[in-house]
N, C-alpha and C positions, 0 to 999 in steps of 0.2 A: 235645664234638663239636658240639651246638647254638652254643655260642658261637664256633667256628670258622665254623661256617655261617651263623652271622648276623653275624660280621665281614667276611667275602667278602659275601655280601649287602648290607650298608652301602657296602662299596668298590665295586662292580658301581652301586648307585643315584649314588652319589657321581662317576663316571665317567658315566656317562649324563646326571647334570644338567648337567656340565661339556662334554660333546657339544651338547646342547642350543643350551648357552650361546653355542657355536662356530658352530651351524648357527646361530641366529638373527642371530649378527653378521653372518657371512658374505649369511645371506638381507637383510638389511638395505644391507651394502655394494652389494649386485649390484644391489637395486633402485634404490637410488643413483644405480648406472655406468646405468642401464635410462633412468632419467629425462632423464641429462644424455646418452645417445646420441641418445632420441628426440627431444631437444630440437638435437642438431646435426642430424639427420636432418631437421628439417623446416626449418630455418636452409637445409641445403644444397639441397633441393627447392626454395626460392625464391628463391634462387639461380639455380640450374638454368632457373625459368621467367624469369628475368630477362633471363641471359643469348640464352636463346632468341628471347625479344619482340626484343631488339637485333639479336641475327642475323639474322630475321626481316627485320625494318627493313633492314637493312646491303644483304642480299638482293635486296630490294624498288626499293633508289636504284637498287644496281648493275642490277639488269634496265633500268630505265628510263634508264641513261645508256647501256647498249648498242642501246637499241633507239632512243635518238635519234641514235649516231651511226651508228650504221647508215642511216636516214634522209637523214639531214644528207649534203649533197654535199661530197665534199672537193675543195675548190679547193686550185689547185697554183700 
């Protein structure tokens, strides 16, 4: 009976190191994917501000060629 119970006990430790082993891969991939998301995440933030400054600018001509030819007389 003891040896039966210390063979399930060996299997039981033996399953739990092999869990372990799984979680720690697992915890290792995920930091991984963690790394290279926050690394497009901030690639795509500056992006984001790049294209803004541009729009920005874009923005900025169009107002002032509306407001010149607003000004501006049109000859016919």
């Amino acid at each position: 009976m003891i040896e039966s119970s210390l063979s399930k006990l060996e299997q039981l430790v033996s399953d739990l190191v092999q869990q372990k082993q799984e979680l720690l891969d697992a915890n290792t991939q995920l930091n991984t994917e963690l790394a290279q998301t926050k690394e497009e995440n901030e690639t795509l933030q500056l992006s984001l501000m790049e294209a803004e400054e541009k729009q920005g600018a874009t923005a900025a001509r169009i107002q002032a060629l509306v407001e010149r030819a607003s000004v501006s007389p049109v000859s016919a």
